[in-house]
N, C-alpha and C positions, 0 to 999 in steps of 0.2 A: 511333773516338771517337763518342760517342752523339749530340754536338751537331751538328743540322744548320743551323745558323743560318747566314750567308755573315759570315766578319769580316773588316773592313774591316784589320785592323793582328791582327796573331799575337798573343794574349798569351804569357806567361812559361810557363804549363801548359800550353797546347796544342802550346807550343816543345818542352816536356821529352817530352810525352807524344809527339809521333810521335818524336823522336828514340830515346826507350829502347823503343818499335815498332819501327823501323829496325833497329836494332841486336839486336834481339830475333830478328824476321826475318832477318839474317844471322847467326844464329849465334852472336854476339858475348857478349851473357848467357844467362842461362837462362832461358828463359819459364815461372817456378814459381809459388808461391803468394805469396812474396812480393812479386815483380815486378806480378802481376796485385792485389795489392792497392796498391801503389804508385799504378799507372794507374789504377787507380778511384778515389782520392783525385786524383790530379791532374786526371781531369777534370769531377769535385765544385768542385774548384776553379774549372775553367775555366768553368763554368757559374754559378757564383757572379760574377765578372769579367764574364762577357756580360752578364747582369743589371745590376749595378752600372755597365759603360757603358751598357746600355740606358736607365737611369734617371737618366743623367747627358743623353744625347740627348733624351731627354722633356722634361729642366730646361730647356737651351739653347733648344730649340723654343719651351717654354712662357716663357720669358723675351722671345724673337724677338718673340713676337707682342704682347707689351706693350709695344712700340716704336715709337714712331709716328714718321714723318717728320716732321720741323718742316715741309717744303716741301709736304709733304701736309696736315698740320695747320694751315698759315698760310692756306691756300687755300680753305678751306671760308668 
């Protein structure tokens, strides 16, 4: 799969995607042109998902830091 990113939690496409890999690799289905276009959307997908949690840990962060401790803030 193209993505080298490290994730933290599997999403749902990168699940599907090494599994019908796996299986691909044993034998199991046929590694044809359908199959390879399958996996190319799936991990269109999964790349869209990294993103989208990306930009959800960007929020969290950027929200953290508008946090102030009362106990820090009382102390000044």
């Amino acid at each position: 799969m193209g993505t080298t990113q490290k994730m933290s939690k599997k999403s749902l496409p990168f699940t599907l995607y090494k599994t019908l890999e796996n299986h691909a690799r044993d034998s199991d289905i046929e590694d044809d042109d359908e199959l390879q276009d399958i996996m190319q959307k799936l991990d269109d997908l999964n790349r869209k998902v990294e993103a989208f949690k990306e930009k959800a840990r960007q929020k969290r962060i950027g929200k953290a830091n508008n946090v102030v401790s009362i106990k820090h803030a009382n102390s000044k």
